[in-house]
C-alpha positions as CSV (number, residue, x, y, z in Angstrom):
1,X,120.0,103.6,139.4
2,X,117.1,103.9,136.7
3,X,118.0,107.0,134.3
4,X,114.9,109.3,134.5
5,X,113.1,109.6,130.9
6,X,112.6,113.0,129.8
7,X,108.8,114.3,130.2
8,X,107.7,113.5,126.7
9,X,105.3,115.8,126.5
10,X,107.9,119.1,126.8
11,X,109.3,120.2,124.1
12,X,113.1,120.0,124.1
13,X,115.9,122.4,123.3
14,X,115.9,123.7,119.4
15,X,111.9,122.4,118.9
16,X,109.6,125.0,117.5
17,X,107.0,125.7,119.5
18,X,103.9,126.8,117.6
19,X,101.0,129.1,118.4
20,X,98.0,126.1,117.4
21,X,95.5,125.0,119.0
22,X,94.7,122.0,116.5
23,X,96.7,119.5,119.0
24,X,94.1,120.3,121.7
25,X,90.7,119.8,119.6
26,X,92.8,116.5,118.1
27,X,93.3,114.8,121.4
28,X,90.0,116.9,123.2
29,X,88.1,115.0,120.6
30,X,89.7,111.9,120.7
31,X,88.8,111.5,124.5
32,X,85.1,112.6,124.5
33,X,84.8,109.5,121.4
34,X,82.9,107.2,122.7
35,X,82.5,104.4,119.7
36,X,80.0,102.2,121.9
37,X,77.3,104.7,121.7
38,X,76.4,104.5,118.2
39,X,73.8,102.4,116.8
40,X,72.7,101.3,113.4
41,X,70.4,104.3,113.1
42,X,73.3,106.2,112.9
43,X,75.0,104.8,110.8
44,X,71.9,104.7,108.5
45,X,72.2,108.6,109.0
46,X,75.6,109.0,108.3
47,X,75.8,106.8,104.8
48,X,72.2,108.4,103.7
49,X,74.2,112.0,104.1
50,X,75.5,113.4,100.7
51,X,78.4,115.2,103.0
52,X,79.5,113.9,106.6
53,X,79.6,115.5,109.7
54,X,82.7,114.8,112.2
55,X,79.4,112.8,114.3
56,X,79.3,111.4,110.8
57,X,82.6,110.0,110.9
58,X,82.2,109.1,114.2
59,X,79.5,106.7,113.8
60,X,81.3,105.1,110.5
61,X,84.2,104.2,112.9
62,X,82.2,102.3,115.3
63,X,81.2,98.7,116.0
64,X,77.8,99.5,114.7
65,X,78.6,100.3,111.1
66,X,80.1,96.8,110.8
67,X,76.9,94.8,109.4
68,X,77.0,98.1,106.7
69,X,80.2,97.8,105.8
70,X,79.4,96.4,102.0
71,X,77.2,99.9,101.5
72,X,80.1,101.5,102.5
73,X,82.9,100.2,100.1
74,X,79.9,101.1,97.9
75,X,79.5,104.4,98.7
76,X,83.5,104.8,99.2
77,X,84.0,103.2,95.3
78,X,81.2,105.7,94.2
79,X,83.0,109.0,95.9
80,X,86.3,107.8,94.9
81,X,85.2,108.2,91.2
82,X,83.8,110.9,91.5
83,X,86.8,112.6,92.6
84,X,89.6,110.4,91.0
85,X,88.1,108.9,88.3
86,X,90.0,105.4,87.2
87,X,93.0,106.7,88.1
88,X,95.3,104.9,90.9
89,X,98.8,106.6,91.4
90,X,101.9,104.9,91.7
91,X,105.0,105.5,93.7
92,X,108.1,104.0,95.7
93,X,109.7,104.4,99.0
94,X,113.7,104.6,98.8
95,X,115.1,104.5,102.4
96,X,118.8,106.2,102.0
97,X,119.5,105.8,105.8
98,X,118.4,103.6,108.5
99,X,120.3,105.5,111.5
100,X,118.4,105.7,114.5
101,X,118.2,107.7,117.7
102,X,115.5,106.6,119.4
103,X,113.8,103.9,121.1
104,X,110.4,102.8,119.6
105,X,109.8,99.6,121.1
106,X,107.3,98.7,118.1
107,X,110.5,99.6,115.2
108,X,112.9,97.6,113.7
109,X,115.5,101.0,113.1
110,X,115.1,101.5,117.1
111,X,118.4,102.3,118.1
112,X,118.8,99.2,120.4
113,X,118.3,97.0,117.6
114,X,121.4,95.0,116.7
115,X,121.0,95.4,112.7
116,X,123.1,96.3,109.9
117,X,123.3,100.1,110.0
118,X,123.8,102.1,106.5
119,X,123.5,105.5,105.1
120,X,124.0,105.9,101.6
121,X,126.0,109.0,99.5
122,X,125.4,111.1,97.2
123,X,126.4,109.0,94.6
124,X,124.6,105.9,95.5
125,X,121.2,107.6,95.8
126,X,121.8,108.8,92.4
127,X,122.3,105.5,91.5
128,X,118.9,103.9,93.3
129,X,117.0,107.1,91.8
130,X,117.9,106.2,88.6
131,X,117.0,102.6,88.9
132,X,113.7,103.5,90.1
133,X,113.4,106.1,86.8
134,X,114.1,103.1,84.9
135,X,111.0,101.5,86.0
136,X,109.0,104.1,84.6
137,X,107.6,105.7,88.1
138,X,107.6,109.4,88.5
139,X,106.7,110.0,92.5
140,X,109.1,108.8,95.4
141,X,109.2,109.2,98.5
142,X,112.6,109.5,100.6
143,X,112.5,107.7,104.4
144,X,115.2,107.8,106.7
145,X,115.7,106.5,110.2
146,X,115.3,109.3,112.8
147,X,118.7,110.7,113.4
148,X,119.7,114.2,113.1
149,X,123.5,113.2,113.6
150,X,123.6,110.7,110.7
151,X,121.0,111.6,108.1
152,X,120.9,116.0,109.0
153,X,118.6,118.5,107.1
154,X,121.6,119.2,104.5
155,X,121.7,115.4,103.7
156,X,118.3,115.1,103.2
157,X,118.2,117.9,100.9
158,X,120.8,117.2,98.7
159,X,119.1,113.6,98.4
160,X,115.8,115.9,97.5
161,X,118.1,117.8,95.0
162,X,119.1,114.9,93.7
163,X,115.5,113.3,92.9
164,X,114.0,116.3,91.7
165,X,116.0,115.3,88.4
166,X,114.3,112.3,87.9
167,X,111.0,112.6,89.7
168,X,108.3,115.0,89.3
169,X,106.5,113.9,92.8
170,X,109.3,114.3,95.6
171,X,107.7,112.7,99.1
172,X,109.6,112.8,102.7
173,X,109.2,110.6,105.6
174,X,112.0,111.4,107.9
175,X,112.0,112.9,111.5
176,X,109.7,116.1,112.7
177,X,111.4,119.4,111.8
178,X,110.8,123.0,112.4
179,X,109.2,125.7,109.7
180,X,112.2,126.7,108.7
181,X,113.9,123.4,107.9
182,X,111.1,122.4,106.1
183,X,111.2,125.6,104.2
184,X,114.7,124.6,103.3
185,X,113.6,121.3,102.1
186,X,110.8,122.8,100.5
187,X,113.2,125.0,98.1
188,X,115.6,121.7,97.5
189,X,112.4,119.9,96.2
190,X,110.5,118.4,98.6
191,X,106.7,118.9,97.9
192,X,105.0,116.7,100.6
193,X,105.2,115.1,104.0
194,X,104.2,112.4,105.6
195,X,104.1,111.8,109.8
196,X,102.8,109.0,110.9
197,X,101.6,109.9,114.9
198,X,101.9,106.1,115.4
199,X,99.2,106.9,118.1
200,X,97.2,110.0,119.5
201,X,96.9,108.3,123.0
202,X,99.6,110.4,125.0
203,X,100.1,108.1,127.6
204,X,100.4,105.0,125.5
205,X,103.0,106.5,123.1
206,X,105.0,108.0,126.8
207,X,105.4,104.0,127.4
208,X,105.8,102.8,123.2
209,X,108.5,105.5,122.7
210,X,111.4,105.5,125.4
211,X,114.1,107.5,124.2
212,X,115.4,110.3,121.5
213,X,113.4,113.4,119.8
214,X,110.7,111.2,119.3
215,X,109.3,111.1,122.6
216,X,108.0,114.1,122.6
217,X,104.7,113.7,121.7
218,X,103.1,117.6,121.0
219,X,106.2,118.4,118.5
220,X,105.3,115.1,116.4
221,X,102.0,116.1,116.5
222,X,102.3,119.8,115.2
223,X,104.3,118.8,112.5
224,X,101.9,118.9,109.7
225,X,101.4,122.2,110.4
226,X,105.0,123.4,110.1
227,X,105.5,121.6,107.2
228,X,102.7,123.6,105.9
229,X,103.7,127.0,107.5
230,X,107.4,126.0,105.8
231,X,105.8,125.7,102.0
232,X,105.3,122.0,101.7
233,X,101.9,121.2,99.5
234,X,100.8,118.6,101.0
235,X,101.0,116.4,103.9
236,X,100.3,113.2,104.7
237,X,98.4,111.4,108.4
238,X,98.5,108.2,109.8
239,X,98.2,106.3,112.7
240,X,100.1,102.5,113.3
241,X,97.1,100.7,113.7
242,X,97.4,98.0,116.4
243,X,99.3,99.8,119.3
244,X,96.7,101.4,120.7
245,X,92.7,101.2,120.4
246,X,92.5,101.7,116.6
247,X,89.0,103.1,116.4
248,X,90.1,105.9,118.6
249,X,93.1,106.5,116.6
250,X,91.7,106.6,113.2
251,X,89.1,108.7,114.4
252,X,92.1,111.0,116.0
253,X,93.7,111.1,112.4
254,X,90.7,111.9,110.6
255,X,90.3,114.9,112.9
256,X,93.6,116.1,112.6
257,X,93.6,116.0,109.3
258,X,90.5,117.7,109.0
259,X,91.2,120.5,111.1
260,X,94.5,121.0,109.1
261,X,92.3,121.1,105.6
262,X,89.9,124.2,107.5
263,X,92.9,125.5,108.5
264,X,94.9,125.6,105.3
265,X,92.3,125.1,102.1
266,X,95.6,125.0,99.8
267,X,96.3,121.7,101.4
268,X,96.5,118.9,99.7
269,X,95.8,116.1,102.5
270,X,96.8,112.2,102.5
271,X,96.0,109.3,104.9
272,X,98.1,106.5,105.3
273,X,96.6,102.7,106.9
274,X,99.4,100.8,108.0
275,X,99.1,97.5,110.6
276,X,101.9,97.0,113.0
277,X,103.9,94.4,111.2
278,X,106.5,91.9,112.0
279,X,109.7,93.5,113.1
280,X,113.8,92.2,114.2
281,X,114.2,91.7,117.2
282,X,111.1,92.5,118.6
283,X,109.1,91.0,121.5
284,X,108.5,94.1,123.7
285,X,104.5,94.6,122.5
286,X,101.4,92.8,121.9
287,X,99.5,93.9,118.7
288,X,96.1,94.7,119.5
289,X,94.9,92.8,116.3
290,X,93.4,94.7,113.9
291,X,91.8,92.6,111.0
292,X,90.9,93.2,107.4
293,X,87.3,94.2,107.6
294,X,88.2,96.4,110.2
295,X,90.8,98.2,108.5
296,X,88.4,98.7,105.4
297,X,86.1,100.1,107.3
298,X,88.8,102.5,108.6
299,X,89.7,103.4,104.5
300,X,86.2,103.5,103.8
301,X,85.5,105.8,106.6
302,X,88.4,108.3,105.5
303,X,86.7,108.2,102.2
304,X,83.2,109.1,102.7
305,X,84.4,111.5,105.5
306,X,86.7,113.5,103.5
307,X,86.1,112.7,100.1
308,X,88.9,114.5,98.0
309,X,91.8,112.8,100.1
310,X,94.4,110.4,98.7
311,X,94.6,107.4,100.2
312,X,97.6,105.4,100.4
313,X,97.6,101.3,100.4
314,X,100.8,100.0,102.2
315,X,102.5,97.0,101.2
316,X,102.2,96.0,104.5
317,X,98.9,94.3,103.0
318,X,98.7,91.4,101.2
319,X,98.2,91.9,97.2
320,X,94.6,90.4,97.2
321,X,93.9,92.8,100.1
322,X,95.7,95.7,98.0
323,X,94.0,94.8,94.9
324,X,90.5,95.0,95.7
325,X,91.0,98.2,98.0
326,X,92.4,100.1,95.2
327,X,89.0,99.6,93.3
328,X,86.8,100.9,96.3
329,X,88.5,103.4,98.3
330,X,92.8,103.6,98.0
331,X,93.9,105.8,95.4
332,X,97.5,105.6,95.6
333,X,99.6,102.1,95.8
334,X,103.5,101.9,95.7
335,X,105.4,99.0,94.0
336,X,108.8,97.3,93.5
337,X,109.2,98.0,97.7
338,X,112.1,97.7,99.6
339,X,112.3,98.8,103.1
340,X,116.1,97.8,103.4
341,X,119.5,100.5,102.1
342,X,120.8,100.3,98.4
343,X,117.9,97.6,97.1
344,X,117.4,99.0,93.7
345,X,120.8,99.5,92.0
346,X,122.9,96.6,91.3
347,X,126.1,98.8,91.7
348,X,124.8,99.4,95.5
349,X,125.7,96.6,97.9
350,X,122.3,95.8,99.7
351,X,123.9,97.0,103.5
352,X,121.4,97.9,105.5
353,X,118.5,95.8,107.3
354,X,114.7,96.5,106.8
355,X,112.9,98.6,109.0
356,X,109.3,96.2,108.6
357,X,108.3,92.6,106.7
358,X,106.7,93.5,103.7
359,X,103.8,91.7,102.2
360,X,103.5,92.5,98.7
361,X,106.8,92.5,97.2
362,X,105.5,92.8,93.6
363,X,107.8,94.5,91.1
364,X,106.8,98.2,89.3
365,X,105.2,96.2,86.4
366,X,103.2,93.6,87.9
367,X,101.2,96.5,90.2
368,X,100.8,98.1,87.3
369,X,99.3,95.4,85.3
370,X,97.3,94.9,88.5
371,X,95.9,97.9,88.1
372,X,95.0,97.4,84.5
373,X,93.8,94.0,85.1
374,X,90.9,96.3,87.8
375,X,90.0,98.0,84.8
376,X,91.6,100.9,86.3
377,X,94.3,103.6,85.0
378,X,97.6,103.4,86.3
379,X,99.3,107.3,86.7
380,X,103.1,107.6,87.2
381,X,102.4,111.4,87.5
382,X,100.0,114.4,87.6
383,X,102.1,117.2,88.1
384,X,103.6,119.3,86.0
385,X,106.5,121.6,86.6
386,X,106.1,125.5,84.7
C-alpha cells in the first residue's frame, strides 16, 4: 500500500503561519507571466528606462531581449558601478552538517541518498572557522543539511557564536524557521539569510520534493519574511534554475524580492543564480537546460530591475563564466569552496560527502587575484561592528 504524502501546501504542526499576502502576488504574478508576448519594442522600452517597471522586468526576461542581450551587460556593468563601484565581495560557504530529512529528488543530502553522513562539534567548526580566518576572508556563510533532529536551532547558534569571533559577515543557509528562531539566531550573530525556493511553480516542487518539512511549499516561501520580522538584515532569493521553466522562476524571484524590499525598506536584498548541477546518486530528473547566455540575461535582468541588489556568482559556474560576470553584473563571488564536512582544517577528517559538483574550485587567493587581474577591488568586508 502507497503511504499518502502529506498536502504540501498545509502548513504542519509548530510552522508559523504569517498574516502576508506577498506569497499570493509572488505566485498571482508568476501565472499571469506570459514571456511570449513581448517583443523587441519592448525591450527597447525597458533598457531606454532610467528605472524599471515590474513590465520592465518582464520584458528583460523574455525571449525577445535575447538579440539585446550585449546592451544589457552594458547597461547591468554601468548600474553595477554606480552602485558598487569596483568593489566585488568575497566570501565562503562552510557546511558543518549534511543530515537530511527530506526527500529532494534533485539533492545530493536527500535523505535517501546512500552517502557519508557528518555533523561536526563545536570544536571542529572552530577549527574550519579558523582556517578560513587564515585565508584572510571576513564573511561566511554556515549551510546545513535540513534536519531539525541532527543540526537544531541551539546548534546552529552556537556554530553562529562561534563565527562571530572570526567573521564580521555571518550568512545562514539552513532549513526555514519561524520569527522567533530566527530572532534567536539573530542575537547569536546571524546577520543574513538565504532561501533558495528552488522553484515558485507549486505543483512542480509537490512532485520535486516528496518527503520532510520541506514539502511544504507556502512556509518556504514566507520565510524571508520571518527572517525579517525575527531581526535578520538581510536576506537572500533564488530559484534552482533548470527544474522548472526558468524564465517563470526568475521572474517569480525578482518579484518576491521586490515585494519584500517595499515591504521592509531596511532590507538589504540578495539574489542568488545557481544551475541544477551534477548530484550522487541521482537520475530521478531531467534538467531543463539552461545555458550561459540565458543565465546572464537572468543576472543582468536582476540588475537593471533592482539596481542596489547584491548579486551572488556560484561556483557552480565555470571560472571564465565567473570572471567575466563579476565585471558586468555579480557583485559577490565566494572562493576556496567546499561543499563536503570538515574540508578546511587539516586537524578535521574530511567525513562527509558533498551536497553538489563544484566548478570552480579555486583557492581564496587565486579569486582574489582574479579579481585584481579585472581591474576590480577585492573586499573581505564592509561592516563594521560599534
Amino acid at each position: 500500500m502507497t503511504k499518502q504524502r502529506i498536502n504540501h501546501m498545509e502548513y504542519m504542526e509548530g510552522m508559523e503561519v504569517l498574516k502576508s499576502d506577498v506569497m499570493k502576488q509572488v505566485i498571482s504574478n508568476m501565472e499571469t507571466y506570459d514571456y511570449n508576448k513581448y517583443t523587441a519594442s519592448d525591450v527597447i522600452r525597458a533598457l531606454d528606462h532610467d528605472s524599471r517597471t515590474v513590465e520592465d522586468f518582464a520584458a528583460l526576461l523574455a525571449p525577445a531581449a535575447a538579440p539585446f542581450l550585449e546592451r544589457m551587460a552594458q547597461l547591468a556593468q554601468k548600474e553595477t558601478r554606480k552602485r558598487f563601484g569596483n568593489s566585488i565581495y568575497m566570501f565562503t560557504p562552510l557546511y558543518i552538517a549534511n543530515y537530511c530529512e527530506n526527500y529532494c529528488i534533485y539533492c545530493g543530502f536527500n535523505c535517501h541518498n546512500k552517502i557519508r553522513r557528518a555533523r561536526l562539534n563545536p570544536e571542529e567548526i572552530e577549527i574550519e572557522m579558523q582556517a578560513i580566518a587564515k585565508t584572510g576572508l571576513e564573511e561566511v556563510l554556515l549551510l546545513t543539511g535540513e534536519s531539525r533532529k541532527m543540526s537544531d536551532v541551539k546548534y546552529i547558534g552556537e556554530a553562529c557564536k562561534i563565527a562571530h569571533k572570526y567573521f564580521k559577515m555571518v550568512g545562514l543557509e539552513v532549513y526555514p524557521m519561524n520569527t522567533d528562531e530566527y530572532k534567536y539566531l539573530y542575537q547569536c550573530g546571524a546577520d543574513f539569510v538565504t532561501v533558495f525556493q528552488e522553484t515558485y511553480n507549486s505543483d512542480k516542487y509537490e512532485t520535486l520534493h516528496l518527503e520532510g518539512h520541506k514539502r511544504i511549499f507556502p512556509y518556504r516561501l514566507n520565510a524571508q519574511e520571518r527572517a525579517l520580522k525575527g531581526g535578520m538584515r538581510g536576506v537572500g532569493f533564488g530559484a534552482l534554475l533548470g527544474l522548472d521553466d526558468f524564465r517563470k522562476d526568475a521572474f517569480a524571484t525578482g518579484m518576491h524580492a521586490y515585494l519584500l524590499q517595499r515591504k521592509y525598506p531596511h532590507a538589504e536584498i540578495s539574489f542568488s543564480c545557481p544551475r541544477l548541477r551534477p548530484i550522487i546518486n541521482n537520475d530521478k530528473i531531467n534538467p531543463k537546460d539552461v545555458h550561459e547566455p540565458q543565465l546572464l540575461q537572468v543576472i543582468t535582468a536582476y540588475r537593471l530591475f533592482m539596481p542596489s541588489a547584491s548579486i551572488t556568482i556560484s561556483t557552480r559556474e565555470c571560472e571564465r563564466f565567473r570572471d567575466n560576470v563579476i565585471g558586468l553584473a555579480a557583485t559577490k563571488i565566494s572562493a576556496g569552496v567546499s561543499t563536503g564536512i570538515g574540508s578546511h582544517g587539516k586537524e578535521v577528517e574530511d567525513t562527509g560527502d558533498s551536497q553538489f559538483e563544484i566548478s570552480d574550485g579555486r583557492s581564496v587567493e587565486e579569486v582574489h587575484q582574479a579579481i585584481k587581474a579585472k581591474g576590480l577591488q577585492p573586499i573581505m568586508n564592509d561592516y563594521l561592528y560599534v
